[in-house]
C-alpha positions, 0 to 999 in steps of 0.5 A: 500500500505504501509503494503505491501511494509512494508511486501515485504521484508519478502515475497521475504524471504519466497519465497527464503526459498521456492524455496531452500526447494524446489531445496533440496526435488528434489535432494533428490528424485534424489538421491532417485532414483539413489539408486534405479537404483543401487539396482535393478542393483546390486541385480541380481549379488549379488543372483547369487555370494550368490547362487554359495557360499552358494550351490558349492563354499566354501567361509569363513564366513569373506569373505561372510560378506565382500562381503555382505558390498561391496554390500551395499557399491557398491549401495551407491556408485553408487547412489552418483557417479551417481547424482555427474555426472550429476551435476558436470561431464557432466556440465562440458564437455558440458560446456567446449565443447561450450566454445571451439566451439565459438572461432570456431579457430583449434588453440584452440580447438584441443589443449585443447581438446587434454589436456582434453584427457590426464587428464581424462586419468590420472585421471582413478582409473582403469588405475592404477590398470592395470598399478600395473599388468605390472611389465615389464613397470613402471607405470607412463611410461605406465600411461603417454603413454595410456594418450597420446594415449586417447589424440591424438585420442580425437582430432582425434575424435573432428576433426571428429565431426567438418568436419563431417567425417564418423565414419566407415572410421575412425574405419577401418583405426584406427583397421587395424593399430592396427592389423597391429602392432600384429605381432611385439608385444610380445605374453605375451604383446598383451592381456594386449594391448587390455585390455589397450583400455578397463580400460581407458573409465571407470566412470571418462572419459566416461561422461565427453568425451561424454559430450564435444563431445555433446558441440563440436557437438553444433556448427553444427546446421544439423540434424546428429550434436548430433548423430555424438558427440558419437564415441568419446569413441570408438575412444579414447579406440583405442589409448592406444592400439596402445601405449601399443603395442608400449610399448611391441615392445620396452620394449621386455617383457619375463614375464607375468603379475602376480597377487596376491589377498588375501581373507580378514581375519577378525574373527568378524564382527568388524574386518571386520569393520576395514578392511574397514575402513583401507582401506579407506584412501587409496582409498580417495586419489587415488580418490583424485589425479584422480579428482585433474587434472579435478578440476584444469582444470576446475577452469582455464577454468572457470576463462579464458574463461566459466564464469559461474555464481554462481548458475552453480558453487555451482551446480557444487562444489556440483556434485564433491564432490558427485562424489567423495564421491560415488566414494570413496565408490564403489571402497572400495565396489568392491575392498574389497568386491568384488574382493576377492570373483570373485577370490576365486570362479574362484579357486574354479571352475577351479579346478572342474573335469568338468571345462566346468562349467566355460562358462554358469556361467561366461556368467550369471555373465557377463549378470548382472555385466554390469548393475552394471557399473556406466559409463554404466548408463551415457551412457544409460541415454545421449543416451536417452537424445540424441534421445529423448526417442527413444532409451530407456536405457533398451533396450540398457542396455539388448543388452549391457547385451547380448553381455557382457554375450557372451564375458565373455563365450568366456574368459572363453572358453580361460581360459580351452582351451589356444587359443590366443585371437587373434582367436576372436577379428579379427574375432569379429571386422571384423564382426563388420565392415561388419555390418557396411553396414547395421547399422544406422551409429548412432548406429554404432557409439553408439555400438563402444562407449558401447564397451568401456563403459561396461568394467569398474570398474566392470570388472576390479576387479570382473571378471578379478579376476574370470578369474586369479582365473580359470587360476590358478586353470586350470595350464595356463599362466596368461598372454595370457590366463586370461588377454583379459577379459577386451577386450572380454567385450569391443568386443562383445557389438559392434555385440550386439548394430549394431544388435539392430541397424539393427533390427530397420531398418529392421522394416522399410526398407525406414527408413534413418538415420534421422528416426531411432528414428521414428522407434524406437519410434513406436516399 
């Protein structure tokens, strides 16, 4: 007895080594398993960019290589972003979302949620990027606006979680407001509004509003409480649209949006190096004050009202500092990798006598750059986890793929052609609404949400550079026509999901809402 409380001490010693060997070998093969998520995500983009280089487009050997370390970046980045977010992101949000609820007090609630609105919004790299290509509003004027519209439609989104109102009511009002206002805002404005609704739910909003939406939700305790939490994005991809339109009807534009994007230059693979390396600094900070706000927020909360106990904070500090070194790296992969080359490929393109070309390669870029969205892979993964692997990532990951694919085609038919953009998007979302009838309400809500999610960083800086590149190439007006890529990719994953939706039920007819995932599960 005396040997064994003499050893005790160093036995719990071992055991604690263990369990810490343990916790690193499964993150490590989490983190394993993320890159090779990333990989089979970008892989198909990247062939098909090789191919069009190597067989039609000229492309300086400078720029392929550039390209070819912006690959590698983009899923070492992705990987990171990825793990960070279900350690730290989503932890938090559903965190924050609980400890709101258990006051069960408006008072509080609607505030805060309002203020966590507004800092994700802030905290969006794509939102600055867009912000850089309005030179008719500063950009911390239209920054501030957009985020004040994401905050009042989160608490409009909150309040319908909590009093169970339904989501189609909410959309048909929302977007008739919204097509209410286009006659009053300027022609060279209205893309850039749409497009607006599009760069605010990108891979720093999406998991952390779709996670107080599931910590809101818990308080309910009916059956529809977990499907009623999506939605929020949707909901939030509306405001900033109704707040640029509002921008455009008061700052009276004259002039479009103009861009300039500049191959890299780099006659070694050294320089090429350097070209990397120089802008990384850049892109640390920007990352830096995005992720600032949703720090400091937290740390507050932590102290007022989560209290959390060491090992959720250490798990948590871990998440950040993974979000924000994977985010580093994808924005420095597709920014100086990616960017220039969409650019260069939509020039080269658009100047070919049969410019017609520019719909099917644009629809196959389109079909595989959303799988490489990182927010996409957060909601595929919560949508999994929600209705407990009867909605499997892949087939909402293929039926996202099908509706971006579709949308890109359209942007490209906008570019040759010059129709307003208004010719597609009301009758897009009026078809969406009609589906309504016969969606799942909980896809209907899921379908919204992926609408915003699939136009992400991908988008913003691979195809709306191919896009600028093809209508410069074809003589158009950047502003009308190139602009809307964003809000074409947001549109179409609406028609694709609420099909999906449909063809489950029809598989069953009697179904009811509470047995989509029975359906789901036995196909």
């Amino acid at each position: 007895m005396q040997n064994l409380r003499r050893f005790s001490p160093v036995l719990a010693i071992a055991r604690m080594v263990e369990d810490v060997r343990l916790r690193h070998e499964q993150k490590r093969a989490s983190l394993t398993e993320k890159w090779k998520e990333a990989f089979f995500s970008v892989l198909p983009i990247t062939v098909i960019i090789l191919t069009l280089c190597f067989l039609v487009t000229p492309v300086p050997v400078d720029a392929m290589l550039a390209f070819l370390v912006g690959s590698a970046l983009l899923i070492l980045g992705m990987g990171l972003f990825n793990l960070g977010t279900d350690l730290a992101m989503t932890r938090i949000g559903e965190s924050v979302g609980s400890a709101l609820t258990k006051s069960k007090k408006l008072g509080i609630i609607l505030p805060v949620g309002f203020l966590v609105g507004v800092l994700v919004t802030v905290s969006e790299p794509d939102l600055t990027v867009l912000a850089s290509q309005v030179p008719a509003v500063p950009d911390p004027v239209l920054i501030l606006s957009v985020a004040l519209g994401v905050g009042i439609f989160l608490v409009f989104a909150l309040l319908r979680i909590l009093f169970q109102i339904r989501m189609s009511i909410l959309l048909i009002v929302s977007y008739g407001l919204v097509f209410l206002l286009v006659p009053f805002v300027p022609e060279n404005f209205l893309a850039m509004a749409f497009d607006a609704g599009g760069v605010t739910t990108g891979p720093m909003t999406v998991p952390f509003i779709l996670a107080l939406g599931l910590g809101v939700a818990s308080i309910r305790s009916d059956n529809q409480a977990e499907s009623d939490s999506f939605g929020l994005v949707s909901l939030c991809s509306i405001g900033p649209i109704l707040t640029v339109m509002l921008l455009g009807i008061l700052y009276r534009p004259e002039e479009g949006s103009t861009s300039s994007i500049s191959m890299i230059s780099a006659p070694t693979s050294i320089a090429v190096t350097r070209t990397f390396l120089s802008a990384l600094p850049h892109y640390m900070q920007e990352v830096g004050i995005a992720l600032s706000p949703i720090i400091l927020f937290f740390v507050i909360f932590q102290f007022v009202s989560l209290h959390l106990n060491g090992k959720n904070i250490r798990r948590i500090c871990m998440g950040l500092f993974y979000t924000f070194i994977g985010l580093v790296i994808f924005l420095l992969g597709v920014n100086v990798g990616f960017m220039p080359v969409g650019h260069t490929l939509g020039l080269y393109l658009g100047a070919l006598e049969s410019k017609w070309v520019l719909v099917p390669i644009g629809m196959l870029i389109g079909y595989f750059t959303v799988s490489a969205e990182p927010a996409v892979q957060v909601l595929c993964h919560q949508v999994y986890d929600m209705t407990a692997g009867a909605v499997p990532p892949s087939a909402l990951s293929q039926s996202l793929s099908v509706g971006v694919s579709l949308s890109v085609g359209l942007a490209m038919l906008r570019v040759i052609t010059g129709i307003s953009i208004l010719y597609f998007v009301i009758p897009g979302y009026l078809l969406a609404f009609l589906l309504m009838i016969w969606c799942p309400p909980v896809f209907t809500s899921i379908a919204f949400d992926s609408g915003g999610v699939a136009s992400g960083p991908m988008t913003a800086t691979f195809l709306l550079p191919f896009a600028i590149g093809a209508c410069q190439a074809c003589g158009g007006n950047l502003a009308t026509d190139a602009f809307g890529v964003v809000a074409m990719v947001a549109m179409t994953p609406l028609l694709a999901i609420q099909g999906l939706g449909i063809l489950y039920r029809v598989r069953k007819p009697a179904a009811s809402t509470s047995a989509v995932a029975e359906d789901i599960i036995e196909l």
